[in-house]
C-alpha positions as CSV (number, residue, x, y, z in Angstrom):
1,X,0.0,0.0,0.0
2,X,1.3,3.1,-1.0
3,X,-1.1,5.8,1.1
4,X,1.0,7.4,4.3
5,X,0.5,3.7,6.7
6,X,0.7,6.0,9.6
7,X,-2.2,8.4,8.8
8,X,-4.4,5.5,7.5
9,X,-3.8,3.5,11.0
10,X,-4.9,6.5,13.2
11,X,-7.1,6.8,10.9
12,X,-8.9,3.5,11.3
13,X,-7.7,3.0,15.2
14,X,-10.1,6.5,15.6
15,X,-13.1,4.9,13.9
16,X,-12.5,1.6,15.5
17,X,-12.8,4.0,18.8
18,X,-16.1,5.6,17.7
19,X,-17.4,2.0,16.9
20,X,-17.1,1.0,20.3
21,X,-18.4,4.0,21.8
22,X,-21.7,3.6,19.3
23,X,-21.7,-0.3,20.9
24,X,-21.7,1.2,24.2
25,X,-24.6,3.7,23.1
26,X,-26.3,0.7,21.8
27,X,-25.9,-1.7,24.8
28,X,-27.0,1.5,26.8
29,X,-30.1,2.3,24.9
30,X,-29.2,5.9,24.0
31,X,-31.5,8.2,22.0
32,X,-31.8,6.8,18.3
33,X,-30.8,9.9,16.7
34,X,-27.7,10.3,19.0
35,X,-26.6,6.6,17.4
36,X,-27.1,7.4,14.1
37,X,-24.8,10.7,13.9
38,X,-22.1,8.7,15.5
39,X,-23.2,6.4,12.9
40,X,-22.4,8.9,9.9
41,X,-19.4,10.6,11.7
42,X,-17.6,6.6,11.8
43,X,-18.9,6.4,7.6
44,X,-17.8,9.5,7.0
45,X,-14.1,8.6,8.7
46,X,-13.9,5.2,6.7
47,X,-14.7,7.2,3.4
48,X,-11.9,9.5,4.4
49,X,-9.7,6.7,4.7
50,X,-10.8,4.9,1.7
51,X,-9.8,8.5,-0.5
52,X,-6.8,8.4,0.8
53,X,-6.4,4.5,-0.2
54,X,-7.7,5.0,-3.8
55,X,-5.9,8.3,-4.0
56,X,-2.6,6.5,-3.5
57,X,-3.6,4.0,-5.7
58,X,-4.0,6.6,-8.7
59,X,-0.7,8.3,-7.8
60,X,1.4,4.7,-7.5
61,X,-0.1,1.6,-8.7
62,X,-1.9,3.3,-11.8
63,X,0.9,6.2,-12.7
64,X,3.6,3.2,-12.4
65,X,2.6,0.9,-14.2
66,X,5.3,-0.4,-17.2
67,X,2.5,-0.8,-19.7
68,X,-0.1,0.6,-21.1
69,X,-1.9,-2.4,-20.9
70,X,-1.1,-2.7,-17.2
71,X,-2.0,0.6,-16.5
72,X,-5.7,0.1,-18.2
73,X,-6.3,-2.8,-16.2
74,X,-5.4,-0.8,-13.0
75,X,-8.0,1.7,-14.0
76,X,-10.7,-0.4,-14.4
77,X,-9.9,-2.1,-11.3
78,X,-10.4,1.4,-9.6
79,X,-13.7,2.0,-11.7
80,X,-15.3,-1.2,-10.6
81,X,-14.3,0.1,-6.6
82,X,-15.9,3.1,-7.7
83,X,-19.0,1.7,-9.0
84,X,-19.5,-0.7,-5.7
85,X,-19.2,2.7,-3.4
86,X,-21.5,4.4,-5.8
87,X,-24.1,2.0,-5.4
């Protein structure tokens, strides 16, 4: 993987945090609209991570690739990723 490892681990270790506090909110029987925002602050975290992932992707795997060829596949490789998140 050629994203910054340390960013993408705090990253991940912060929404691994904010999952187990929206367990604990669960288990505790908090207000449902109090879940849900933690909800979409944890989604929007793991799509920030998941940029950064495909971003390094295009700047590495794509740009290096030693054929054209190569470099096609990589990309349609990264359009069907896109297509799944799109869905």
């Amino acid at each position: 993987m050629q994203a910054n490892p340390q960013k993408v681990v705090r990253l991940l270790k912060t929404a691994r945090g904010q999952l187990d506090g929206i367990l604990k909110m669960v288990e505790e029987n908090r207000y449902c609209m109090d879940i849900s925002q933690q909800l979409m602050a944890t989604e929007a975290l793991l799509n920030t991570v998941n940029r950064e992932v495909l971003t390094a992707h295009l700047k590495s795997c794509v740009a290096e690739a030693e054929t054209q060829a190569e470099r096609e596949a990589r990309i349609d490789e990264l359009v069907a990723m896109l297509q799944k998140i799109m869905k």
